[in-house]
C-alpha positions as CSV (number, residue, x, y, z in Angstrom):
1,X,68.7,192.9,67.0
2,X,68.7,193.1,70.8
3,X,66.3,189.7,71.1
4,X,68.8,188.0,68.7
5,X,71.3,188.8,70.9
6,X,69.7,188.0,73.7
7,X,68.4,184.7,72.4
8,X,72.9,184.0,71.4
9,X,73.0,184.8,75.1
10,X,70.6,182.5,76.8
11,X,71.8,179.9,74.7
12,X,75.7,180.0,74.9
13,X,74.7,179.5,78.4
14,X,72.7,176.9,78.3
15,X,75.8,175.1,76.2
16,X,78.2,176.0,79.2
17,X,76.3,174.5,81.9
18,X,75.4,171.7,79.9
19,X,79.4,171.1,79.0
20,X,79.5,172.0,83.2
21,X,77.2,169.1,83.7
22,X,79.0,166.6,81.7
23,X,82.3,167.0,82.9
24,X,80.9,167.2,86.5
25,X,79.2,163.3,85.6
26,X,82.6,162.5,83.8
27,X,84.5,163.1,86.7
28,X,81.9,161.7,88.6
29,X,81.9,158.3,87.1
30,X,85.9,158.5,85.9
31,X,86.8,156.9,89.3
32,X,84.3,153.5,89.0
33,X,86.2,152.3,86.5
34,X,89.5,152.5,88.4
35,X,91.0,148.9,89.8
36,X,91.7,148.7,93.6
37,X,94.7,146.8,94.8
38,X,92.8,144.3,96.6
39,X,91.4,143.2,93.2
40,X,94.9,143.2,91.7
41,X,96.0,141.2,94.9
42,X,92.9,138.8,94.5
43,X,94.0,138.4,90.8
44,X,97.2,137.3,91.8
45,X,96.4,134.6,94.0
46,X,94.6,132.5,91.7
47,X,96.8,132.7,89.2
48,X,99.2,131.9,91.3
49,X,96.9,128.4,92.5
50,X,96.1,128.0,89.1
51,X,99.3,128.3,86.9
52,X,100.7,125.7,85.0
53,X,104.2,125.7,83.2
54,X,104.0,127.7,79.8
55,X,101.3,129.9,80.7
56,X,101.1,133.7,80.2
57,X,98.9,136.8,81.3
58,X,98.0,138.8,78.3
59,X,96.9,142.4,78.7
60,X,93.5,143.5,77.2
61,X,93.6,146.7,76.7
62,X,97.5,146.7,76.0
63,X,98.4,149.4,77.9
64,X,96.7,148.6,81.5
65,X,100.2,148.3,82.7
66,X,99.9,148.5,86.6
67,X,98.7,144.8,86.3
68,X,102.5,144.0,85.9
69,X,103.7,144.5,89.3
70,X,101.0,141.9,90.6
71,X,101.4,139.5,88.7
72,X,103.1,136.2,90.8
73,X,106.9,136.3,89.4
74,X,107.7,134.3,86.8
75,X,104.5,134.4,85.0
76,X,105.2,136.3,82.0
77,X,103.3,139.6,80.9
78,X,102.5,140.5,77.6
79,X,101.6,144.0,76.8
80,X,101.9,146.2,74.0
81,X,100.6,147.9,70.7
82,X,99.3,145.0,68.6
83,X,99.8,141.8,71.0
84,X,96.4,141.3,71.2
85,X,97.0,139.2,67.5
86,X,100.1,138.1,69.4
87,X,100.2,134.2,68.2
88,X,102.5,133.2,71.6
89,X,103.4,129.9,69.8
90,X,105.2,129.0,72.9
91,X,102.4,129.6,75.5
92,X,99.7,126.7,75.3
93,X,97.5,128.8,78.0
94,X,96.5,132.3,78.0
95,X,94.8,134.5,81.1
96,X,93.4,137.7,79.1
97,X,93.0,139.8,82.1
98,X,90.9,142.9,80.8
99,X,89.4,145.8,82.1
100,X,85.8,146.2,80.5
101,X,85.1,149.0,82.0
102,X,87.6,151.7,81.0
103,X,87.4,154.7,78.5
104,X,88.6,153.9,74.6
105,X,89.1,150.1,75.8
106,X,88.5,149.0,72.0
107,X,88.0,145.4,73.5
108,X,85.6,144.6,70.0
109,X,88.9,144.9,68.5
110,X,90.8,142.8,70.7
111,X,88.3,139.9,70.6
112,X,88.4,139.8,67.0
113,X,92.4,139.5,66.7
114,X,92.8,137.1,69.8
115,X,89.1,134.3,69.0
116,X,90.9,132.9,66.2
117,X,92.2,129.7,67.5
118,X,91.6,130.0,71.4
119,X,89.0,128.6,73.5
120,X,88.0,129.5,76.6
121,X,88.3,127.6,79.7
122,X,85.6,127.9,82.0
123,X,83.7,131.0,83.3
124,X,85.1,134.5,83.1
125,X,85.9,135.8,86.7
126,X,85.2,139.3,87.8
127,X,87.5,141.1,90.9
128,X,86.0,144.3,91.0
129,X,86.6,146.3,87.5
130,X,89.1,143.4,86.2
131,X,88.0,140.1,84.5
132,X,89.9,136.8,83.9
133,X,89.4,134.7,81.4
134,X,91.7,131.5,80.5
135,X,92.1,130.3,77.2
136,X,93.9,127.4,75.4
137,X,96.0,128.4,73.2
138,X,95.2,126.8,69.3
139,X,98.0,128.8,67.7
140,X,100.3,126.7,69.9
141,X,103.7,125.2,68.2
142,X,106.5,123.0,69.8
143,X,110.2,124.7,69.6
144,X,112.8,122.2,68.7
145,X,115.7,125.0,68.8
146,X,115.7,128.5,69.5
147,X,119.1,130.1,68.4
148,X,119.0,132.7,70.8
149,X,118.2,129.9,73.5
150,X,121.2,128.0,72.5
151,X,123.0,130.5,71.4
152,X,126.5,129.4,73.3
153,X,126.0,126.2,71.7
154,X,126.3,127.7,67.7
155,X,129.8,128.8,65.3
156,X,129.8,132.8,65.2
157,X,132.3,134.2,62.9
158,X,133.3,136.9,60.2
159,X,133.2,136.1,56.8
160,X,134.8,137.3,54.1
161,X,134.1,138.1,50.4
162,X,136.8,135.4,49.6
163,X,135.0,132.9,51.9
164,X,137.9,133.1,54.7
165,X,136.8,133.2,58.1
166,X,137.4,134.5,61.7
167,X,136.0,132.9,64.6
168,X,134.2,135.7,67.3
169,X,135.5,134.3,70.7
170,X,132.7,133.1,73.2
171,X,133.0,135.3,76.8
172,X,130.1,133.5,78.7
173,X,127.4,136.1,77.7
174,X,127.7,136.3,74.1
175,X,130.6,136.0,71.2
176,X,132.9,138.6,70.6
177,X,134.1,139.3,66.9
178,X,137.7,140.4,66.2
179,X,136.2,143.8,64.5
180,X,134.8,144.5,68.2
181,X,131.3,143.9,67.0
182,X,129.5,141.3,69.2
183,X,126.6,138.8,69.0
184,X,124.6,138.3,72.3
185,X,121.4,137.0,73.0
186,X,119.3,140.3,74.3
187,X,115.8,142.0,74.4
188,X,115.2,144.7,72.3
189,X,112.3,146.8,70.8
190,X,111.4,146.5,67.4
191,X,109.1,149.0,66.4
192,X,108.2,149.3,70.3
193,X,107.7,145.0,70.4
194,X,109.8,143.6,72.8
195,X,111.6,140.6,71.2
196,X,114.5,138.2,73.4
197,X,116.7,137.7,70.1
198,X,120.5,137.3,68.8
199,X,121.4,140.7,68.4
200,X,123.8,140.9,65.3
201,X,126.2,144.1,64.3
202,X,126.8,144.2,60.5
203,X,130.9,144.5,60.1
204,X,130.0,146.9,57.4
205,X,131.0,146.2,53.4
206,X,131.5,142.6,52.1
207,X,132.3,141.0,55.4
208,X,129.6,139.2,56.5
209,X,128.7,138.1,60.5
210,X,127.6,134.4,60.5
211,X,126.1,132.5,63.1
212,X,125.9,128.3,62.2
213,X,124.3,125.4,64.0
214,X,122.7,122.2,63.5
215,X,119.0,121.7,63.9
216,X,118.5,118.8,66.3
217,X,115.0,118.1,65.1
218,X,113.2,118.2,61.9
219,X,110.3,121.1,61.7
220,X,110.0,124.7,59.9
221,X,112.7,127.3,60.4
222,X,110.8,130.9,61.5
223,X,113.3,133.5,60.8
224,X,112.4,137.4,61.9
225,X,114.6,140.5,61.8
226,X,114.5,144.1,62.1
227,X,116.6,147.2,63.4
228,X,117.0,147.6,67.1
229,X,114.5,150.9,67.5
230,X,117.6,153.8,68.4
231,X,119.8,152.2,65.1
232,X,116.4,152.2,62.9
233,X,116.4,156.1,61.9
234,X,120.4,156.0,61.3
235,X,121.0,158.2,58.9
236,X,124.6,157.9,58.0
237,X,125.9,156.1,54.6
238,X,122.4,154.7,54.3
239,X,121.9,151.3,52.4
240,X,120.1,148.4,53.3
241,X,121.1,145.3,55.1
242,X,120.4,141.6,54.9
243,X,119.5,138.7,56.6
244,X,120.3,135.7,54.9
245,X,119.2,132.2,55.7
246,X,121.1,129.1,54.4
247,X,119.5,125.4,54.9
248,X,121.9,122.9,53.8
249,X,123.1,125.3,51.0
250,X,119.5,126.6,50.2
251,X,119.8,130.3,50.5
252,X,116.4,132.7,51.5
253,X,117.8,136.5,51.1
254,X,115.7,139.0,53.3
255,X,116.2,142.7,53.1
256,X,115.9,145.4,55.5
257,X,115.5,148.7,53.8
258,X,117.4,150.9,55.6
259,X,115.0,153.3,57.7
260,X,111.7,151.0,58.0
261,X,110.8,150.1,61.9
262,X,109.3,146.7,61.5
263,X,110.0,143.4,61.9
264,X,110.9,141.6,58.6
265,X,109.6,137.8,58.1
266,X,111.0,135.5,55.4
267,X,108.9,132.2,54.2
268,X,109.0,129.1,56.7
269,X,111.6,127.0,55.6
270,X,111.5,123.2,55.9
271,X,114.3,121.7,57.6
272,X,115.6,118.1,58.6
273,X,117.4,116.7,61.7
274,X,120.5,117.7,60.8
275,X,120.3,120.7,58.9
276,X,123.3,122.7,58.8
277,X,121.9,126.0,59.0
278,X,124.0,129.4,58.7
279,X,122.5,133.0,59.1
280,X,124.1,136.0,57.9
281,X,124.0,139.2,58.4
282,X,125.5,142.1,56.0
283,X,125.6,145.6,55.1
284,X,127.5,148.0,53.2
285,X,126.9,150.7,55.7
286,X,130.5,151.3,57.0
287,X,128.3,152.3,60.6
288,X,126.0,149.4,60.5
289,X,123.0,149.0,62.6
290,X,122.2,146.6,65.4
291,X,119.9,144.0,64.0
292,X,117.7,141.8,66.5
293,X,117.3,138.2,64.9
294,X,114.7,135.8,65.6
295,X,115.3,132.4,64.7
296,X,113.0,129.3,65.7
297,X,112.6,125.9,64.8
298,X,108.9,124.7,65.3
299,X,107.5,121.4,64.8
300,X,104.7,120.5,63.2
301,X,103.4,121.9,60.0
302,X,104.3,125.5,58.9
């Protein structure tokens, strides 16, 4: 009995110094994989020699956010859970600045969301533990209107069950409805995806909050919603609400169910130069939630 102990002895030692010795090389290596600023800094410069109009910096892994604050300004960062299948129809060239060399980088999985449609441009470059790779961008579309874009140019209003209407004064940074509910063109999270959209408030009941323009080109309507993330869990009266787009009297219904942090996408929808094109937004909820509302004309096929 005393040699089996002495055997559990000897050998609950031997695991604790080799569990010494592993977090001893951990902490060891932890720091090579760490950037330096003069590689952020040496980033920075040639994008900033190299950038065209449109392009973007994408971050591989998503969360390497310290890349941010050197990136030149105006050169627009994206960044967050799930943007590595990001389409960025709007961006024909894409710097995927990653950083191979980190813990849990799960960079297998980004490749295999982001190849689809890109091709690379030229040799990857290496500053220190970061790597930059430009890409065109095959997933590319045109935008012949954005309605959060040209939002001061649309007809917001309340509508009412018996079709009677009342127009939401325009203040200079977004239209203000007679209920004291607003439409504005903001960023907000959706499901922690930040989206620049027309932020709509639900009157509550039949009343309905419309926003109407005319499509100056013809090209496929991409309409997205979902709650703003602090009204998503709103627990009060709950019901549903709905988005509803109408193309020259052609009407696409799409629900949110009330509670469900995502963002909703109906069909593309065909549209003409000239399309008169309305989008609702109602609920019965007498405390209706904030809504953010994507909605973007792209040319081309759907």
């Amino acid at each position: 009995m005393s040699e089996l102990r002495s055997r559990w002895n000897r050998g609950e030692g031997l695991l604790l110094l080799a569990v010494g010795v592993f977090a001893l090389v951990f902490q060891l290596w932890l720091p090579t994989t760490h950037v330096d600023d003069a590689d952020y800094q040496a980033v920075a410069k040639t994008l900033e020699a190299e950038r065209q109009p449109g392009d973007v910096v994408l971050l591989a892994p998503w969360w390497t956010e310290r890349a941010r604050i050197y990136v030149p300004e105006g050169l627009p960062v994206v960044g967050y859970l799930g943007s590595d299948g990001d389409d960025l129809p709007r961006n024909p060239r894409i710097w995927v600045l990653s950083e191979p060399r980190l813990p849990r980088n799960r960079l297998g999985a980004f490749w295999d969301a982001f190849n689809p449609g890109r091709t690379a441009v030229g040799q990857a470059r290496t500053f220190g533990n970061l790597h930059l790779q430009l890409f065109t961008n095959g997933r590319v579309k045109p935008v012949v209107f954005d309605a959060a874009d040209s939002l001061a140019d649309t007809r917001v209003y309340l509508e009412g069950a018996d079709g009677q209407r009342q127009p939401c004064a325009w203040n200079g940074t977004g239209a203000r409805c007679a209920n004291g509910k607003t439409v504005a063109r903001e960023w907000h999270d959706v499901h922690f995806v930040p989206h620049r959209c027309v932020r709509m408030d639900a009157p509550g009941g039949p009343v309905r909050q419309v926003v109407e323009f005319t499509t100056p080109g013809a090209g496929t309507l991409d309409v997205k919603a979902g709650y703003v993330w602090e009204w998503a869990a709103a627990k009060e009266g709950v019901t549903s609400s709905v988005v509803t787009a109408e193309i020259d009297g052609r009407v696409t219904n799409l629900e949110l169910p009330a509670g469900v942090e995502k963002l909703h996408a109906a069909p593309p929808l065909p549209v003409n130069a000239g399309s008169r094109v309305r989008l609702t937004l109602q609920s019965q909820n007498p405390n209706a939630r904030v809504v953010c509302v994507l909605a973007t004309v792209f040319g081309g096929a759907p």
